[in-house]
C-alpha positions as CSV (number, residue, x, y, z in Angstrom):
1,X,-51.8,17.1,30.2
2,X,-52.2,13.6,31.0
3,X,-52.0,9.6,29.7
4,X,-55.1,7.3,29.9
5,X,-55.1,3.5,31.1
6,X,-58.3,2.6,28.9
7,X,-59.5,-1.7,29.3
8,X,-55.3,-2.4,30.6
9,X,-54.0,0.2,27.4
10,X,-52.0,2.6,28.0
11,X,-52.5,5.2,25.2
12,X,-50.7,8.5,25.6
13,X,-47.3,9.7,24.5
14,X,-45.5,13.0,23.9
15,X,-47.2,13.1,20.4
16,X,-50.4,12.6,22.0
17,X,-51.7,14.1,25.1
18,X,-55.2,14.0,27.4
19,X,-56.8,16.9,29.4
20,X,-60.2,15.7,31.4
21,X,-62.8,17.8,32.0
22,X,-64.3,15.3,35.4
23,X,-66.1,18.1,37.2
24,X,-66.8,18.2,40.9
25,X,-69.9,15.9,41.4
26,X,-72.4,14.0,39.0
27,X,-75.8,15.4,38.8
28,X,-77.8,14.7,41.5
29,X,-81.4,13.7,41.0
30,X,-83.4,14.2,44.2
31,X,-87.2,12.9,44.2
32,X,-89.6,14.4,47.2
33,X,-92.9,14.0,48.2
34,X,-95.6,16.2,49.9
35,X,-96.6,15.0,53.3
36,X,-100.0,15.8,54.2
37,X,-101.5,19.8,54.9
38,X,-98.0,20.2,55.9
39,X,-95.9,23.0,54.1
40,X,-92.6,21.8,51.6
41,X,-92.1,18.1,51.2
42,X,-90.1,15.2,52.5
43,X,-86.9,14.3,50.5
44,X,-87.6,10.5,49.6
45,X,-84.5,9.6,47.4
46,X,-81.5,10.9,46.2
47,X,-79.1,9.6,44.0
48,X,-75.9,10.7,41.4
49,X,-77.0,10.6,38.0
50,X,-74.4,8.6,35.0
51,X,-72.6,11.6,34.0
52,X,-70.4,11.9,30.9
53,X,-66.7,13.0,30.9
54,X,-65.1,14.8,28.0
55,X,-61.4,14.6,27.4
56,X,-59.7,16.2,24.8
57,X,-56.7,15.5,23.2
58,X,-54.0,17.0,21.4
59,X,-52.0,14.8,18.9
60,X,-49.1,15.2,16.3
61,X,-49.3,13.0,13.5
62,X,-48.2,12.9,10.1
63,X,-50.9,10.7,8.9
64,X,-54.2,11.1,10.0
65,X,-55.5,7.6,8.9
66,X,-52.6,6.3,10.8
67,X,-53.6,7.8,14.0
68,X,-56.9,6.8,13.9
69,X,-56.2,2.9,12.8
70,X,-54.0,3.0,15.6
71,X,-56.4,4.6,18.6
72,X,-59.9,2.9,17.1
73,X,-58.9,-0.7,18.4
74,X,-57.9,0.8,22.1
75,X,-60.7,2.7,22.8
76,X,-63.4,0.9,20.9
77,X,-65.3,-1.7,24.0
78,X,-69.0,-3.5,24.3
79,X,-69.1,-2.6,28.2
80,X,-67.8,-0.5,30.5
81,X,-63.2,-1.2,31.1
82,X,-61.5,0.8,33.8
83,X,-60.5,4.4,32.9
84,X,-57.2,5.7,34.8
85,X,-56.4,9.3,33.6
86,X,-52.5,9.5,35.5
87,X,-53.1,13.0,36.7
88,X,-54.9,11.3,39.4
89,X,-53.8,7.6,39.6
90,X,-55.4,7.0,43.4
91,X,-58.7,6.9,41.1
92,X,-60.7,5.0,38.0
93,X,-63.9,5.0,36.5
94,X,-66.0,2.3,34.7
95,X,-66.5,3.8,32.2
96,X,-67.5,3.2,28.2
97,X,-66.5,5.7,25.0
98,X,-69.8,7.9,24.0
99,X,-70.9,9.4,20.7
100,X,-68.8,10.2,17.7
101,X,-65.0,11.2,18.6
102,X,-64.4,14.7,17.1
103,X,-60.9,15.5,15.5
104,X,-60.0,19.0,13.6
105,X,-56.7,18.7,11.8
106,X,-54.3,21.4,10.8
107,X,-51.0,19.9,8.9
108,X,-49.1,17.9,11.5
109,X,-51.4,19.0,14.7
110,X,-54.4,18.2,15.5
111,X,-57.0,18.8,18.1
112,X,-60.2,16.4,19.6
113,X,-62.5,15.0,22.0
114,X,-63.4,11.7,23.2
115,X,-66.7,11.7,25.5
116,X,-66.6,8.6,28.2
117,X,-70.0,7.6,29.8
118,X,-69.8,6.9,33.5
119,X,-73.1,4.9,33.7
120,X,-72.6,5.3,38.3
121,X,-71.2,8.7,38.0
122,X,-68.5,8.3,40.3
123,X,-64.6,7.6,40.8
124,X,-63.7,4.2,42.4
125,X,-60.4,4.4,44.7
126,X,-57.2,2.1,43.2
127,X,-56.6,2.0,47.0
128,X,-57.6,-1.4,48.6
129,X,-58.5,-2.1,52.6
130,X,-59.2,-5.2,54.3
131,X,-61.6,-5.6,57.3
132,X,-60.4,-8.2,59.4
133,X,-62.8,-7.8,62.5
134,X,-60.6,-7.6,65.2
135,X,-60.5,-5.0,68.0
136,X,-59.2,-1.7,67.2
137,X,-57.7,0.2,70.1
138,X,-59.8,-2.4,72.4
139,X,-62.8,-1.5,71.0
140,X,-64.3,-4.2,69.3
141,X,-65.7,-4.1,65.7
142,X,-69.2,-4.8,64.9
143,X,-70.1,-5.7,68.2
144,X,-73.5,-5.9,68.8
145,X,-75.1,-4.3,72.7
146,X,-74.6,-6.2,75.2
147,X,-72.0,-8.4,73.6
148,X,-68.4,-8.9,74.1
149,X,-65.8,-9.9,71.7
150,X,-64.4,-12.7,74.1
151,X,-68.3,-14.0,74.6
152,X,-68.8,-17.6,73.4
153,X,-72.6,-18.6,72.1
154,X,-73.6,-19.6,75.4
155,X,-72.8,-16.5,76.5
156,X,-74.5,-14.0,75.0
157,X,-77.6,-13.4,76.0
158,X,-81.1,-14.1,74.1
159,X,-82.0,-10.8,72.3
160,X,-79.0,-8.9,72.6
């Protein structure tokens, strides 16, 4: 069981608990084309599909109207907010609450589902890396042929 980090809130506790359903891969939507007399086709595009993620919850409450007052304002968004569920916190998702939000209730306990929309279908790292263009074990980055990391202007030769 897990917390969620929906849009900076933090909504999770030991009354209320997450379990996501993410899946291995979005659906991938491939388009091909024939190519002449020739036999199969030729793969033109391929991309991931928006996919949806289900999470459901498990709450204890002793009033339902409560509850609800109180999760409504931290999940309701008009875009897409940044979606950490803290069994993985390396990764988020853009991502945007779908469809009604199902609850069953039983007494004190009581049981649902929250469906976020990933419109890009995939994870984004928390992890952040800057490229600052110098050499790495004295090979130089981005170097075009012919060039050399030390050349000036006048250097470099016309069409390399």
């Amino acid at each position: 069981m897990a917390n969620l980090i929906f849009g900076g809130h933090k909504i999770g506790s030991s009354s209320l608990q997450f379990s996501a359903a993410r899946g291995v891969l979005s659906e991938v939507e491939n388009t091909t084309q024939s190519v002449g007399a020739s036999d199969g086709e030729m793969l033109v595009r391929s991309h991931l599909k928006p996919r949806i993620i289900p999470v459901t919850y498990d709450f204890v409450a002793l009033s339902r109207r409560e509850f609800e007052r109180q999760l409504a304002p931290l999940l309701y968004s008009t875009d897409v907010q940044k979606l950490i569920i803290d069994d993985r916190p390396d990764e988020f998702w853009y991502a945007k609450v779908d469809g009604k939000i199902d609850m069953d209730r039983a007494y004190f306990l009581g049981t649902g589902t929250i469906n976020f929309l990933v419109p890009d279908g995939i994870a984004h790292s928390v992890a952040t890396q800057t490229a600052d263009n110098m050499p790495y074990k004295d090979v130089p980055v981005n170097l075009l042929t012919g060039t050399s990391y030390m050349a000036t202007a006048e250097s470099v030769p016309k069409g390399a």
